[in-house]
N, C-alpha and C positions, 0 to 999 in steps of 0.2 A: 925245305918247303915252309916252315915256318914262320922263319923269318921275311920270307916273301909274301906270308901272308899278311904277315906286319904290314909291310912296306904298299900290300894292296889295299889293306884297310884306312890306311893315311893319304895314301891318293885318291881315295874315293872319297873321304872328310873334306879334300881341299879341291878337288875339281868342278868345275862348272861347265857343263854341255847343253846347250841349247841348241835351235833348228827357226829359221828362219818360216819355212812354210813347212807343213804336214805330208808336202810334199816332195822335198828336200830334205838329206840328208844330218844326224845332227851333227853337231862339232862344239867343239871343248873348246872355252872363252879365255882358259888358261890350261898352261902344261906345266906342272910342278918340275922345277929339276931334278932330279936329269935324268925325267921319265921321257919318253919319245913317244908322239902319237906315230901311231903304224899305218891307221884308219878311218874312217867314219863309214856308216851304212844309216839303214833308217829307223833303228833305234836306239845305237850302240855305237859308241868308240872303242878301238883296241890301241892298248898302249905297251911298250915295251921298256925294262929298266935294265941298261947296259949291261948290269953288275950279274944277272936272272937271263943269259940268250936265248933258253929251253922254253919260255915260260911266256904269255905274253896277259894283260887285265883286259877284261870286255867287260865299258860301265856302259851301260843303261842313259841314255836321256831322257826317255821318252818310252811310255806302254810296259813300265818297269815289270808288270805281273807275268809278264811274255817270259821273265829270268827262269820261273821256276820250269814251264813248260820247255825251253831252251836244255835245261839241266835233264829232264824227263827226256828227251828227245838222243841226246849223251848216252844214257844208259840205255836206249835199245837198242843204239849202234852200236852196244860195244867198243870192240877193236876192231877196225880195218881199214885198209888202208886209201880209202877214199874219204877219209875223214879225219879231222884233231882228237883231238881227247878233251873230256873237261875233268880238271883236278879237283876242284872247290867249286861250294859258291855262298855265296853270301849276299845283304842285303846290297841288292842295286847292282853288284856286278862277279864276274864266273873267271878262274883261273882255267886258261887252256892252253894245253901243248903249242908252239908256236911253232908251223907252217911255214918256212923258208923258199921263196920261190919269185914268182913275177904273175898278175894278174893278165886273166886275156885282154883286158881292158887296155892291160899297160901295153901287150908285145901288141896292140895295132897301134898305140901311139909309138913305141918304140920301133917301128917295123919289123919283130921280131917276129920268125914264119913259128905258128900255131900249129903241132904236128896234127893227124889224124888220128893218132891213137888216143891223143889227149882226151878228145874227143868221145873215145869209147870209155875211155878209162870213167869217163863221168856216167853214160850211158849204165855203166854195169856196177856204180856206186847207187844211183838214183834206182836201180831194179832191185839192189840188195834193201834199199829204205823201206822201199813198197813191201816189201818180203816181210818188212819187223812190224807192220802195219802201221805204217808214217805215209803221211800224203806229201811228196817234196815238193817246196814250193819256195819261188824268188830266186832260183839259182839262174844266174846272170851273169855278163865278162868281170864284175868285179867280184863275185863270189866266188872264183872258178881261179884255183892257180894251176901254173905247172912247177910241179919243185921232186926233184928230183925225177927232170922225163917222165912224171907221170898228175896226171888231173887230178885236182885234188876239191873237194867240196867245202870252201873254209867258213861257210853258216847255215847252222842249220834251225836257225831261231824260228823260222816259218812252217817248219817242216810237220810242227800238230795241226796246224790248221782243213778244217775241211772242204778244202775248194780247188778247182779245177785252175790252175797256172800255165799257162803257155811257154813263157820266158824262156825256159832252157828249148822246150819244142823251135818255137820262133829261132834262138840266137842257134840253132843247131841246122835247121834250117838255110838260116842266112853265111853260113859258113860252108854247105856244101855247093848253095845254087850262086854263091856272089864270092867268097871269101877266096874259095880252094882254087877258081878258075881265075883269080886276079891279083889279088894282092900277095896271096902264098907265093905266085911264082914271082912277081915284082915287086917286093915290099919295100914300101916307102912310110914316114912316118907322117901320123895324122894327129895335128894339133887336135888337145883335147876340148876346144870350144866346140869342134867339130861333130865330135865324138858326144860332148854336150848336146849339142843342135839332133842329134840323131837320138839320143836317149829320152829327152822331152816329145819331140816327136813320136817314136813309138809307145810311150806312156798316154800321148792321146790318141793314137792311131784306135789302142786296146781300147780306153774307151770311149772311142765312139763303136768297134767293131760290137762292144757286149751291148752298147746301148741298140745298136741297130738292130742284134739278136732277138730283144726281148720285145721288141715292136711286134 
């Protein structure tokens, strides 16, 4: 572990991640060899180094003081198994257990059928959160794998925060009244502009639905 923490402390010295909008995801300007990005979300890259397959770096671009709270969030969860681990962490970015699997995001691009237990498996992750007094928040098809036949919660950067999230409600939602009675039984793969086009779309669906609330 040491020596990987070398090697995370030197990719964190030499990379550069930026986000074109506040609303858009960031991404890394450069990738050191022969680290592999795995990732981007919305304030984090996750990166892998061939030599480390156990092991993967999550830097920060953006809202860096979220790391500590990230780290804080690790230690309520413990162990189990709707979740990573985090091993380290240090300035700008957290050493985690690396999560092997396929994103829901990816099996509707890929047509790959999304089981139903996946499903609960996240259900009974997200109840054990609320239990350690964590509000989960932001879990969505790119946060959500299946690796090894089972749902797995691979961020939980959002999960201090105090406010009311729908995302998992909504995409859990849209998988029992649209997903399970269509594409489950006829999977076809959906380009991800598509997949784009639907994701900006319900980003302002929410708000206009919060602004329409508070009228």
């Amino acid at each position: 572990m040491e020596h990987f923490i070398q090697l995370a402390r030197q990719l964190n010295s030499e990379i550069m991640i930026e986000s074109q909008s506040p609303f858009d995801p960031v991404c890394p300007v450069n990738t050191p060899h022969p680290w592999q990005m795995l990732g981007c979300g919305n304030y984090a890259a996750v990166f892998l180094h061939p030599e480390y397959p156990d092991y993967v770096v999550k830097i920060y671009g953006r809202d860096e003081h979220g790391l500590l709270d990230e780290k804080k969030v690790y230690e309520r969860l413990g162990d189990h198994p709707g979740f990573s681990v985090c091993y380290y962490t240090e300035s700008r970015f957290l050493i985690l257990k690396r999560i092997q699997g396929i994103t829901l995001y990816d099996c509707v691009h890929k047509g790959i059928k999304i089981p139903e237990h996946v499903i609960f498996d996240i259900d009974q992750a997200l109840s054990y959160a609320t239990e350690k007094g964590l509000q989960p928040s932001d879990v969505h098809g790119k946060n959500v794998m299946i690796s090894g036949n089972r749902g797995i919660i691979v961020d939980v950067s959002d999960f201090y925060k105090k406010e009311d999230c729908r995302k998992w409600k909504d995409l859990r939602k849209a998988y029992f009244k649209f997903y399970k009675k269509t594409l489950y039984h006829f999977p076809v793969k959906i380009p991800y502009f598509v997949l784009n086009v639907v994701r900006v779309g319900y980003r302002y669906y929410r708000m206009l639905k919060i602004s329409k609330d508070y009228k």
